[in-house]
N, C-alpha and C positions, 0 to 999 in steps of 0.2 A: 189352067193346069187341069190333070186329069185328074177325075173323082174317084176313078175305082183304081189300085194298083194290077200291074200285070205282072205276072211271073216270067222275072227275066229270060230271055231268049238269045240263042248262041248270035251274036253277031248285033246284037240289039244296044246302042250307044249307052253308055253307065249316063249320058246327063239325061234322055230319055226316064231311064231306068228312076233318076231321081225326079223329073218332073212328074211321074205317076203317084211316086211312093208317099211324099211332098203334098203333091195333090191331095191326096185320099185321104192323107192325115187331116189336112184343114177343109176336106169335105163336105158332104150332106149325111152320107151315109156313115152310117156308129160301127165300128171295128169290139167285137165283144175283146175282153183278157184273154182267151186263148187263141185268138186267130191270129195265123202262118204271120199275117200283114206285119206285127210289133217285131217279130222278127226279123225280118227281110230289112224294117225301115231302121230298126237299129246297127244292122250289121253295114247298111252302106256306106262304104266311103264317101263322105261329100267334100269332095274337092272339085265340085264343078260353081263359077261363078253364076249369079243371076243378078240382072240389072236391080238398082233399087228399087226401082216402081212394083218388079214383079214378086221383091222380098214384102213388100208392104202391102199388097195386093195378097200377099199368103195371109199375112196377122189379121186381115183386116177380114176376109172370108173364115179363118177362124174364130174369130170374136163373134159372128152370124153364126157359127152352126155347132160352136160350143155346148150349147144351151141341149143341144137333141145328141150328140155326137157323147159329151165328157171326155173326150179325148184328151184337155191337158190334165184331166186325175188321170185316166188310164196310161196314160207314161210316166207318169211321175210312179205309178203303182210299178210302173215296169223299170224303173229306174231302182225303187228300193230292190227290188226282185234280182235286179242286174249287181248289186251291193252284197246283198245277202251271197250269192255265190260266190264274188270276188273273196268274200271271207270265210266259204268253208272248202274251197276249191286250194289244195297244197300248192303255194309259193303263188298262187293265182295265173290264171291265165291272160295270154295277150287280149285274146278274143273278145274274154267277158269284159276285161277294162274297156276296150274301145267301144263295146256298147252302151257301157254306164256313163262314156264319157258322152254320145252322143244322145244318149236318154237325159245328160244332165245339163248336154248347149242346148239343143232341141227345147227342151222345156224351160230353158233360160230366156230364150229370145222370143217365145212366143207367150208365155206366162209375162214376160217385161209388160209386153204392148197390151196385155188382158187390164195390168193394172196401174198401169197411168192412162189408158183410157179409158176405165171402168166409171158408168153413167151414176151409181149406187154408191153408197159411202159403206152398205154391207161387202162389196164385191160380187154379189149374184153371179155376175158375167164368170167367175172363174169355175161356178159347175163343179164343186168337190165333193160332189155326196153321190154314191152308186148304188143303183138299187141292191135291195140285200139278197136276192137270188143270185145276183153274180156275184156279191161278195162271198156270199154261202159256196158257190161254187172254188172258187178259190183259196179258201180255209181264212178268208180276210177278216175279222174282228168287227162281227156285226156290230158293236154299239159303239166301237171307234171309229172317228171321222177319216176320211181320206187324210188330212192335214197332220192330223198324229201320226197316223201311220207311216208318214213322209219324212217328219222329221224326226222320230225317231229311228226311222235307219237312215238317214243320211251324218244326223249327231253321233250314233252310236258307229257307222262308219272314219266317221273323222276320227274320233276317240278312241276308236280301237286299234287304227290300220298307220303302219309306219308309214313315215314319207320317205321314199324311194325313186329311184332313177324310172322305174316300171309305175309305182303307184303316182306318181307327182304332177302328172297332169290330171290326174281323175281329181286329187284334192284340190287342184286348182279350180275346177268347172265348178266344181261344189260347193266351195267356198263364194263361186259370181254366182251360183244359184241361192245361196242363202241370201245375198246380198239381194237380189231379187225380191225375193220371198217377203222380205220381212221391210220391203222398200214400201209396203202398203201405208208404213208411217209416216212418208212424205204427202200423204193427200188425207192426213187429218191436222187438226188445227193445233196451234203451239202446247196447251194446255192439254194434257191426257184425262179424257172422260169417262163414264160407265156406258155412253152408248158407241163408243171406238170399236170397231172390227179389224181383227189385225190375224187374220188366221192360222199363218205360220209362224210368227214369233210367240202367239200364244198357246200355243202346241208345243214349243219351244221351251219354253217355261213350267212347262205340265213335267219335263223327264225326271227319271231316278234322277236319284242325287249321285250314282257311280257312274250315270252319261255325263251328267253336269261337268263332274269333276275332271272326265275325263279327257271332253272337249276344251276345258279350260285349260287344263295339262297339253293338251296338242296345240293350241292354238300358241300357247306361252312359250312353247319350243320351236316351231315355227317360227315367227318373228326372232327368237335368240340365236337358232340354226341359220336361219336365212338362206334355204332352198332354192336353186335354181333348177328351172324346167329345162330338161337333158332336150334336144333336139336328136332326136333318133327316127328314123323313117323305118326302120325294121321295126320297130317295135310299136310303132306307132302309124297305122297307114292311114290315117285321116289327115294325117299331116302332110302338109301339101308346101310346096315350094318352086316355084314357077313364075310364068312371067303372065299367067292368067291366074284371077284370085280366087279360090274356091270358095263353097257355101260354105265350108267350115274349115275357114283357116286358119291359120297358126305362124303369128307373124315375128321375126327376129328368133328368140328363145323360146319360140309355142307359147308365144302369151296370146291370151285367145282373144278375137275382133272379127265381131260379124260381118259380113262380104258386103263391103259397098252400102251400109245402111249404118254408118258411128248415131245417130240420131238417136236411134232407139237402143246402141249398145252402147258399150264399154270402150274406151283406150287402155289397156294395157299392155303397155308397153313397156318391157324389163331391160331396163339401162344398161348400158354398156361405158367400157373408158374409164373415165375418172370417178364414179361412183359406182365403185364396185361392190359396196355393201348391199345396193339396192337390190330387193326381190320382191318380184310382185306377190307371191306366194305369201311370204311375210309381210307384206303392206295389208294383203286382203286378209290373213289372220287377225292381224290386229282391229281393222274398222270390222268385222265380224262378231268379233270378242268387246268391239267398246261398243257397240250396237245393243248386243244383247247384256253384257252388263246395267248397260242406263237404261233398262229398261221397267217402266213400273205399269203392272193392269191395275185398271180402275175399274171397281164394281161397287154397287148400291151396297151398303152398308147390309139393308137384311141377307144378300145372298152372300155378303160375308160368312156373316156367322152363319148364315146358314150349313155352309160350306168345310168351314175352317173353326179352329178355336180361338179365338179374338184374343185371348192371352199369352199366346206363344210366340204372338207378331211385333214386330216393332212397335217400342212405344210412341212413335215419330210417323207413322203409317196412316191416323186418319186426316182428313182431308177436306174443306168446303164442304161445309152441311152434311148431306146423307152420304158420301163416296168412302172409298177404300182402298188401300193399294197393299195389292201382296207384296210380300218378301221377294227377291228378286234370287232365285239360285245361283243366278253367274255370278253375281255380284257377292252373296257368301265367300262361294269356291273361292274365290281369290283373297276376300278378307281373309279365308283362313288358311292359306296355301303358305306352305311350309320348306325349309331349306331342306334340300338333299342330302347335303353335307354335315346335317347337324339333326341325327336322328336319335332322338334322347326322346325315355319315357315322360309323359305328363306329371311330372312329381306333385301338382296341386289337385291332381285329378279332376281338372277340368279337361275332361273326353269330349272333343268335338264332334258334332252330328253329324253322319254321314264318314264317306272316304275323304281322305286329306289330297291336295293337291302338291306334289311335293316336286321344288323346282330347284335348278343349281341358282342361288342367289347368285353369285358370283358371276357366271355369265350372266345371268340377268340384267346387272348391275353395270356389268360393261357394255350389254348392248344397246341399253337404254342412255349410257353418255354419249356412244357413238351416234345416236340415232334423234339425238333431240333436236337437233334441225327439225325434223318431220313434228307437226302439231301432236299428231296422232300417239307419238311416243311420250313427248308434254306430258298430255291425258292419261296415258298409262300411267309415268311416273308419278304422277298429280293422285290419280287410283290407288296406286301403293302402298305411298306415301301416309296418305289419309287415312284410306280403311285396313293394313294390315300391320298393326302391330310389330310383328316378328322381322317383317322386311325395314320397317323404318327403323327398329331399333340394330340391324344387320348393317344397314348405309349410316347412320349415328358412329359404328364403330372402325368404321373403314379408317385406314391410316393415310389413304391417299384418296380423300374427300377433295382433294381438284379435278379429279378424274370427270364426277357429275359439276360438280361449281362450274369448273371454268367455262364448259357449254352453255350453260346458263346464264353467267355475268355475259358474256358476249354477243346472246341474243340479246339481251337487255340493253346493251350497250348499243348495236344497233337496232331499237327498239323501233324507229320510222318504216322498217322493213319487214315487221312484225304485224299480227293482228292484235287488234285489241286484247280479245280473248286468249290466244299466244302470251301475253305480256303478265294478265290478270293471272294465270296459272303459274307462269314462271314467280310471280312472286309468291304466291298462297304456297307453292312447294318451299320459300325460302322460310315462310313464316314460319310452317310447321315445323320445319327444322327448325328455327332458332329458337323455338318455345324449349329445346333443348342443352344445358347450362355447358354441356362437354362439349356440343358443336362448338358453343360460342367460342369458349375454351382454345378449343385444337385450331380450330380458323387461324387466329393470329397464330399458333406457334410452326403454320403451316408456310413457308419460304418459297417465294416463287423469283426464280431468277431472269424474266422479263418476263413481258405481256407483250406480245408481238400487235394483237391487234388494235390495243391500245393507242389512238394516232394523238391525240395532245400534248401528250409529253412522252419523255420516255422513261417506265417503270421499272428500276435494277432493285431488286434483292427487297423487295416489298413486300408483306404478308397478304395471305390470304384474305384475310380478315379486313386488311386495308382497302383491299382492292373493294371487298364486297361493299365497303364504306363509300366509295367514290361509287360505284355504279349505284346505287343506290340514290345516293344524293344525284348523280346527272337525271335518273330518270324520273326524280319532281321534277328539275326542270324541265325537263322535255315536255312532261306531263301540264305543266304551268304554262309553256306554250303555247302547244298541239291539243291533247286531248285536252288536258280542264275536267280531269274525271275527279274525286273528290273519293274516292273509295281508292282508287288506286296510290293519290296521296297516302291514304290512311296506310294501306298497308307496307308501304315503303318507308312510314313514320314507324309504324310497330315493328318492325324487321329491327331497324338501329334498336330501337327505346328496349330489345330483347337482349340485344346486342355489348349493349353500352357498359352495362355492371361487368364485364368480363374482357372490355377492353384492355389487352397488354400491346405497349407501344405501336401506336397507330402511328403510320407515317405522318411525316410533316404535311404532303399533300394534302390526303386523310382531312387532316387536321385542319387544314384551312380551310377546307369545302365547306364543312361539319360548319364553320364558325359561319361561313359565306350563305350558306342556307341559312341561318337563320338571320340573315341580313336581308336576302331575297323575300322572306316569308314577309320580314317587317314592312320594309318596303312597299311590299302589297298589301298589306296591312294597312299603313297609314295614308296608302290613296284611297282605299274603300274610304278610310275614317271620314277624310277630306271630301271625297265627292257626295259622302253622305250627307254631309254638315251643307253643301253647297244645294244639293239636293232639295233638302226640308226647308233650307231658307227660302230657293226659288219658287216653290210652291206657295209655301204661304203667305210672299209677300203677293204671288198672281193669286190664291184663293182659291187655289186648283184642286183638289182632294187627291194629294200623292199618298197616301197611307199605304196601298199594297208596294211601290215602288221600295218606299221608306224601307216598307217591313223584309223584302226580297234583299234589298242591302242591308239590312241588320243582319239576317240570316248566313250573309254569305261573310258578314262581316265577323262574326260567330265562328263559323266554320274557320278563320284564318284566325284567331285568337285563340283555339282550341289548338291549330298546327304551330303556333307558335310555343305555348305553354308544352306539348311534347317537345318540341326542340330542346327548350331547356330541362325540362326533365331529362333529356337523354347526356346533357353536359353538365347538368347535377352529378345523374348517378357516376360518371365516370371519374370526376372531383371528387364525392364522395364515396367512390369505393375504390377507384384504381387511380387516384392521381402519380403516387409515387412513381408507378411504370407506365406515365404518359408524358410525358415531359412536351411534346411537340403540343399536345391538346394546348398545356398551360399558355408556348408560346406563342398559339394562334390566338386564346382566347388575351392575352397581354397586347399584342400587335394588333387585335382589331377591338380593342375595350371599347371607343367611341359607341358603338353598335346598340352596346346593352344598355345608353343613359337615358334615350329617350322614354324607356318601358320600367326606371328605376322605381319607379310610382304607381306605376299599373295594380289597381286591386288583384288583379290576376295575376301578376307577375312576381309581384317586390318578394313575394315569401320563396321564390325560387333564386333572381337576381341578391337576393341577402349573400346565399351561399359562394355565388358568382364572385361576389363584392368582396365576401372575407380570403378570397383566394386572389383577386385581383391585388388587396390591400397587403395580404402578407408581400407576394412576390416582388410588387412597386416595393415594400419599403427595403427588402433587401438589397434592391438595384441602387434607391436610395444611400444606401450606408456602402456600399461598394463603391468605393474611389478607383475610378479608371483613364489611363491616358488617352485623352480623343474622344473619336465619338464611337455610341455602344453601335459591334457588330452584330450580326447574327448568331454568330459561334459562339462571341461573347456574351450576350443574354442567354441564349442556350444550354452554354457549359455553366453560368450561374444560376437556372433552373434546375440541372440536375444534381449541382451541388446540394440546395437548396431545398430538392423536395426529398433528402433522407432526414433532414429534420423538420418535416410537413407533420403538423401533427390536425386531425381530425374535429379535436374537443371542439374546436367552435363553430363545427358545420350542424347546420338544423339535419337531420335523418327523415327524410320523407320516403316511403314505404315504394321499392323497386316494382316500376311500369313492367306488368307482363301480361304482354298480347298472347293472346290463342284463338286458333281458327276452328269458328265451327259453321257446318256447311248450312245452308237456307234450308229451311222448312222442306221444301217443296224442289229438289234439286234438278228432278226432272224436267223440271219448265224450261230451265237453261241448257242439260247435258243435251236433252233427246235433238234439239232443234242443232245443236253445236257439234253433233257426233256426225247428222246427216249431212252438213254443212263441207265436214271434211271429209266424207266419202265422194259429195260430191267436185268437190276441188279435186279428187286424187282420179280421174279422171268416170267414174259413173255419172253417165248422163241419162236424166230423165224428161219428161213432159212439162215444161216450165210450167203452161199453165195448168197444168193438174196438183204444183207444189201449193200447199197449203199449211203448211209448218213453222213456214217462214218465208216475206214477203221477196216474191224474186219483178225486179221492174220491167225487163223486157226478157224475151225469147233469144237472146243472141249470147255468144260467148263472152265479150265483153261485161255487158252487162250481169250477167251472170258472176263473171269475179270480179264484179265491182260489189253486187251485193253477198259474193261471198266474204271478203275483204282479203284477196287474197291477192 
């Protein structure tokens, strides 16, 4: 490629014209900020293809003459500069978009390959620092970095600038630029340290609190909007459509893919057909927006304080010895982003800090049922949920709470299809809801008149509540099978045991699971017991020192004596708080009484089976003193349960104090989000340098393998 550009000439071929301009940019020779050159090379149309070798052949002569050239800060500087005009120039011009958009692929694709093959764990190779005579020349902010300067007019662009039919490929470029940018955290290690260099998300993190807010307010309409990029060739002449691929083309609806080199870029590719909700625009808001929320700096404890006032930060903020992690602004914004539609003064005068983010819940809430297929919306709702107040107590009072449920039970239901992590949020969002008394509540009085996807039986006129009851209980067992996670037990045992004191008429199904689970539990229960006992004897009659063996089956034998004693605490509390308007519970637990004799003795057990027992004893003896022709039917035990439990009286159950679970997040959440958020950016099609990942172990360099270790 040529080193110096030429000033085009009548009759002189446009792919010429870009092999110079191209050239010159990943050159020997430095182009200062105001030479013709940044003009000429933003304004080309590039829709001429070039083989891969010779796309890779550009990056790779870039990364050698970076260092003396700075040329990927001096576009990126020409990129804000192409921003700043889009927004003071009335209704904006065509012109100026198509250069911001080409200042913002340009420095996409060549900024990619700087840093998944950068030699440094600083990034040196990316050259962001210009000497201050040309900044001086420019009126640039001598003692701010290039990196600030970048992203704050690119956040302050998103934040500001409507998405439109004319702006909506410029947000889309910007948004796979940010994705870039801030991809530096794929090549450090799972654990975030005080010696991590991340120089655009932490630039990122440096903005007012009215860009903050503001980018979160766009990104959060975005995804709710769900934007599609218009395909317009007048309005857009970079866009190319043909049967040869250009350097900068725009493929199906202008979702952008670099010419003949997917290795080093992006697939996006915005769906057509039957998924029509799909938009790349709103997919890349979203992993943008979960990127920079989970995101935490880590710095040595004295340049904390040195910095900051140590008392206005999280009490939850220090960390392993001397480290520190700031407050995270995105992650505010959203805790404390607020309905549209419910603009009421602070009556407690708690005045939030900063501008409020203020969103229609409403659509919020329907775009996030629609959309929970997608991991990435999970996470959102998982985000919400947790940290903001105003929205979980908004979705608490919804009247048509199957709208988010049933998307939910039904991933769970086919949970084999799921990832781990997928499953682990879908339940932590149920937990958190059911730590709430109205949820539990309204669930049952909520009527659904089939479950189509439900393939075991078939569910007519079952509550909500019932269903959450059966899906719940199949996925221990699935989990009892497959995984064997032990934490995911747990919180599919606390969802019920939340659940239980607010049970009204559970189905009969329901009902039998309820009892069958804690038959399953036993079961595995008394093989641990058994192979233990067979265990200890084997050894000692060989002589063999099994003690840790012993101790590893005591432990796990623990763990399932512990799931068992929730079990009956969850059919305690529903005997003793709601027996009357359970009647099916009484006849599962009558019809599989066998179950509970073996553990009638259990020191762990007998002070729970007491209450089991005085409920077993009433009902046998009513069946007893009931003279009936033949043999007892179904209806007929049944219709004598409900006779039976209006004169149920309570006085001789023991009252043990109502099981209530609550979810509080890990110490250290970012160990799990930041590695889990990159995970699904890069399932949703950004591809980087396998072996440059270091965040999280990937096994081979191939597609496959990649969504094996993504588990996708």
């Amino acid at each position: 490629m040529g080193a110096v550009p030429s000033t085009p000439r009548r009759g002189v071929r446009p792919w010429d014209t870009a092999e110079n301009l191209i050239g010159a940019f990943v050159g020997e020779s430095p182009y200062p900020l105001s030479s013709e050159f940044w003009k000429q090379l933003l304004e080309l149309p590039l829709t001429l293809g070039w083989p891969q070798h010779r796309v890779l052949e550009a990056c790779q002569t870039l990364a050698q003459n970076n260092y003396q050239t700075r040329h990927i800060a001096k576009i990126l500087i020409h990129l804000v500069w192409c921003l700043q005009d889009s927004m003071s120039i009335s209704a904006g011009s065509p012109a100026v978009y198509r250069k911001a958009v080409n200042a913002a692929y340009i420095s996409s694709v060549f900024l990619k390959f700087l840093i998944e093959n950068a030699k440094s764990d600083k990034f040196e190779e990316l050259c962001l620092d210009l000497d201050k005579d040309e900044k001086g020349k420019h009126d640039l902010p001598i003692e701010q970095s290039v990196e600030a300067f970048v992203m704050r007019g690119v956040l302050s662009f998103i934040g500001a600038s409507d998405v439109s039919p004319q702006t909506c490929l410029l947000h889309h470029e910007l948004l796979n630029l940010m994705l870039v940018a801030m991809s530096t955290q794929l090549c450090s290690g799972p654990s975030p340290g005080p010696k991590d260099v991340h120089p655009f998300i932490d630039a990122a993190m440096l903005q007012d609190s009215a860009v903050v807010a503001s980018v979160v307010r766009r990104l959060l309409l975005n995804f709710i909007n769900r934007p599609r990029i218009p395909f317009n060739g007048a309005s857009y002449p970079i866009i190319f459509e043909g049967s040869q691929p250009g350097v900068l083309q725009r493929v199906g609806s202008a979702a952008a893919n670099f010419v003949l080199l997917p290795y080093y870029t992006f697939n996006y590719l915005v769906s057509s057909g039957g998924e029509g909700s799909r938009s790349s625009l709103a997919d890349n808001s979203l992993l943008v927006l979960l990127i920079l929320m989970h995101y935490r700096k880590c710095v040595p404890v004295d340049e904390s304080i040195a910095k900051h006032d140590v008392e206005h930060t999280d009490s939850g903020t220090y960390l392993k010895g001397n480290s520190f992690f700031y407050d995270n602004p995105y992650c505010k914004a959203l805790e404390n982003a607020r309905d549209i539609e419910f603009d009421r003064v602070d009556i407690e005068g708690n005045a939030q800090n900063g501008p409020l983010v203020r969103l229609p819940f409403a659509s919020l809430f329907d775009t996030l049922a629609m959309c929970l297929a997608d991991e990435s919306s999970v996470l959102l709702l998982y985000s919400l949920v947790h940290g903001n107040p105003d929205f979980l107590e908004y979705v608490l009072v919804r009247t048509d709470l199957d709208t988010l449920l049933m998307p939910i039970l039904e991933m769970l239901y086919n949970a084999s299809r799921r990832t781990s992590n997928q499953i682990y949020m879908l339940l932590i969002i149920l937990l958190i809801l059911s730590q709430d008394s109205s949820f539990n509540a309204s669930i049952h009085k909520l009527m659904l008149p089939s479950v189509s996807w439900y393939q075991e039986r078939l569910l007519h006129n079952t509550s909500l509540g019932s269903l959450m009851v059966v899906i719940l209980i199949r996925t221990v067992k699935y989990n009892l099978s497959k995984l064997r996670d032990m934490y995911l037990h747990t919180n599919c045992l606390a969802i019920l045991a939340n659940m239980a004191p607010h049970v009204h008429r559970l189905s009969a199904y329901a009902s039998q699971r309820l009892v069958s689970l804690f038959d399953m539990l036993a079961r595995k229960y008394t093989k641990l017991a058994e192979l233990k006992n067979d265990k200890v004897q084997k050894f000692a009659i060989d002589q063999v020192d099994g003690g840790s063996i012993a101790e590893d089956m005591s432990t796990e034998l623990q763990i399932y004596t512990d799931f068992l004693r929730i079990v009956l605490e969850i059919l305690n509390a529903i005997l003793t708080y709601a027996l009357p308007r359970n009647p099916e519970v009484v006849y599962a637990i009558l019809h599989r009484q066998e179950v509970f004799q073996p553990f009638k003795n259990h020191p762990r057990f007998n002070e729970l089976l007491e209450n089991i027992y005085t409920v077993l004893d009433f009902f046998n003896g009513r069946m007893d003193m009931q003279r009936t022709d033949g043999e007892w039917s179904v209806d007929k035990v049944l219709q004598l349960i409900i006779i039976n439990c209006r004169s149920w009286r309570s006085d001789g159950m023991k009252m043990f104090n109502q099981l209530r679970f609550t979810y509080e997040q890990e110490s250290h959440p970012e160990e799990f989000f930041i590695p889990y958020v990159w995970r699904l950016v890069l399932s949703g099609g950004f591809t980087f340098n396998y072996g440059a990942i270091n965040l999280f172990h990937v096994d081979l360099p191939g597609d496959d393998a990649l969504a094996e270790e993504l588990d996708v």
